[in-house]
C-alpha positions in Angstrom: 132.7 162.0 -46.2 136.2 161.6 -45.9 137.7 160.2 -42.3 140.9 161.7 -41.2 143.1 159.5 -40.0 145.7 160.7 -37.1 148.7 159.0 -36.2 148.9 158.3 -32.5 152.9 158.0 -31.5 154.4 155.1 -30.0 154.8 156.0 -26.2 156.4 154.2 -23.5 153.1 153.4 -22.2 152.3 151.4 -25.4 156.0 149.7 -25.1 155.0 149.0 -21.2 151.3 147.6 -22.3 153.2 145.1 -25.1 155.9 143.9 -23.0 153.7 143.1 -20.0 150.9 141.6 -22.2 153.6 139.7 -23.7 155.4 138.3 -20.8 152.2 137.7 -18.8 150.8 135.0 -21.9 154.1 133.4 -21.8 154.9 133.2 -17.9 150.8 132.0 -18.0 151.9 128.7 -20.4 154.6 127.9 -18.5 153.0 127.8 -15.4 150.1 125.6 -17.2 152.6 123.2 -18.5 154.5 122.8 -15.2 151.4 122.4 -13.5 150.1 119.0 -15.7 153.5 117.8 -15.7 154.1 117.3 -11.8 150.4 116.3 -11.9 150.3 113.6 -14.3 154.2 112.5 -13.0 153.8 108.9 -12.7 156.1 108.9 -9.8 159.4 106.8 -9.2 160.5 103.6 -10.1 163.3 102.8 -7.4 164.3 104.6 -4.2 168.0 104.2 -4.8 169.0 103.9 -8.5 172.5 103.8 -7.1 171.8 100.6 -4.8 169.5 99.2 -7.8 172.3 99.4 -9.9 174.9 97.3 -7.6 172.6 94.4 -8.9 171.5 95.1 -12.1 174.1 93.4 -14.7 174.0 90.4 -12.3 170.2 90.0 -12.4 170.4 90.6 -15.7 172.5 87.5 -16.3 170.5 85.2 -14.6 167.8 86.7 -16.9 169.1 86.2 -20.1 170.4 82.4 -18.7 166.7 81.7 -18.3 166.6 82.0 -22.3 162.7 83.1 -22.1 161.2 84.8 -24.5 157.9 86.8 -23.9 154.6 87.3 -26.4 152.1 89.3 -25.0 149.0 90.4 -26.7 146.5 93.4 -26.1 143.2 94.0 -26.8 140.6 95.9 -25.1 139.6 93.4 -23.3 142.1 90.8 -23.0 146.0 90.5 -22.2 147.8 87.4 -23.1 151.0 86.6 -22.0 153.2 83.6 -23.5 157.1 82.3 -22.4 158.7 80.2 -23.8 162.0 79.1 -23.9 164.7 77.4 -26.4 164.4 74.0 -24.6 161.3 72.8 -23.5 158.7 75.1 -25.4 156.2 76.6 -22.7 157.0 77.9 -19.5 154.7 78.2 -16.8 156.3 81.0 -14.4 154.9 81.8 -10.9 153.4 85.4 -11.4 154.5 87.9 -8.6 153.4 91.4 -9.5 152.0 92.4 -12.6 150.7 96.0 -13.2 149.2 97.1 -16.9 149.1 101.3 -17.2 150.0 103.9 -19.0 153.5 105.0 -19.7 152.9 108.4 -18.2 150.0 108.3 -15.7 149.4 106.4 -12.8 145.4 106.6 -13.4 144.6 103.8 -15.4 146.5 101.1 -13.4 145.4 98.3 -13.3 146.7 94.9 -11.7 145.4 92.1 -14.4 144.2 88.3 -12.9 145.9 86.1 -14.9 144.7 82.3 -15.6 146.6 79.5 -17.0 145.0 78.3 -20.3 147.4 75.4 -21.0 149.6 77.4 -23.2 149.8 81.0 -21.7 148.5 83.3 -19.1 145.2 85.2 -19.8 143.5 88.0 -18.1 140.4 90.2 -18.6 141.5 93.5 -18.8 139.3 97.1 -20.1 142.0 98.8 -22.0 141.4 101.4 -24.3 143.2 102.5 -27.3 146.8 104.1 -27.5 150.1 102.9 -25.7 150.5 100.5 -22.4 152.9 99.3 -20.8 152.7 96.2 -18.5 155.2 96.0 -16.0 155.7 92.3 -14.6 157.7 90.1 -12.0 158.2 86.2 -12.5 160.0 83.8 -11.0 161.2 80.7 -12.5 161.0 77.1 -11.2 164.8 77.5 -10.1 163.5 80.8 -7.9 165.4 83.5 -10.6 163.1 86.7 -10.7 162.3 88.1 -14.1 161.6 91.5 -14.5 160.4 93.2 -17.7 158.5 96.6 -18.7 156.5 96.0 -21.8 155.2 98.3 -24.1 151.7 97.8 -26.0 149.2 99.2 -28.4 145.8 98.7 -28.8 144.8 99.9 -31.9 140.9 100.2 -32.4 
């Protein structure tokens, strides 16, 4: 039994049919992507970047006068967070805000309780694996604010 096979010829319907098929899959994944984007937009970090930037090399100064250098460790379940600077080792900085998240969602924020151990400050924190960030305020015994964005990684 042999089949016969006919050719059927390329119409404009079948041109139609392709092009709307084609444009309707990719106008559908770029509606999807803009969707999770502005959803999962962590929001923004200043009201006025042009007023935060009339300050920004001065506090930045002071900063880098203060000579502090931060170590900060991550685990699931702990953050530490160590200054120190060149002259007199340990610092003990008055903790104003401190937020640990993720860099792109606002979901998983959390605002850690930090105690002094002696040597650094220590909070119980449930952070799972992948990237953090912790973004902190401190000001020093002379008043200076320090501000820093972090990034982490706890790797399991």
């Amino acid at each position: 039994m042999n089949a016969v096979q006919t050719e059927r010829p390329l119409t404009g319907w079948h041109v139609l049919a392709m092009f709307v098929g084609g444009f309707s899959i990719i106008i559908t994944v770029n509606l999807a992507l803009a969707v999770n984007a502005v959803r999962t937009f962590p929001g923004k970090e200043t009201e006025s970047s042009y007023v935060a930037s009339q300050n920004f090399d001065t506090d930045r100064a002071a900063q880098e006068a203060l000579g502090w250098t931060v170590q900060t460790d991550l685990t699931e379940t702990a953050l530490r967070l160590a200054v120190q600077d060149a002259g007199a080792g340990v610092v003990m900085p008055e903790i104003i805000t401190a937020t640990l998240g993720r860099a792109t969602t606002v979901a998983d924020d959390m605002t850690p309780a930090f105690d002094w151990d002696g040597k650094a400050w220590v909070a119980p924190v449930t952070a799972g694996p992948g990237n953090w960030n912790l973004r902190i305020e401190m000001r020093a015994g002379d008043g200076t604010l320090f501000r820093r964005r972090i990034p982490l990684r706890v790797v399991r």
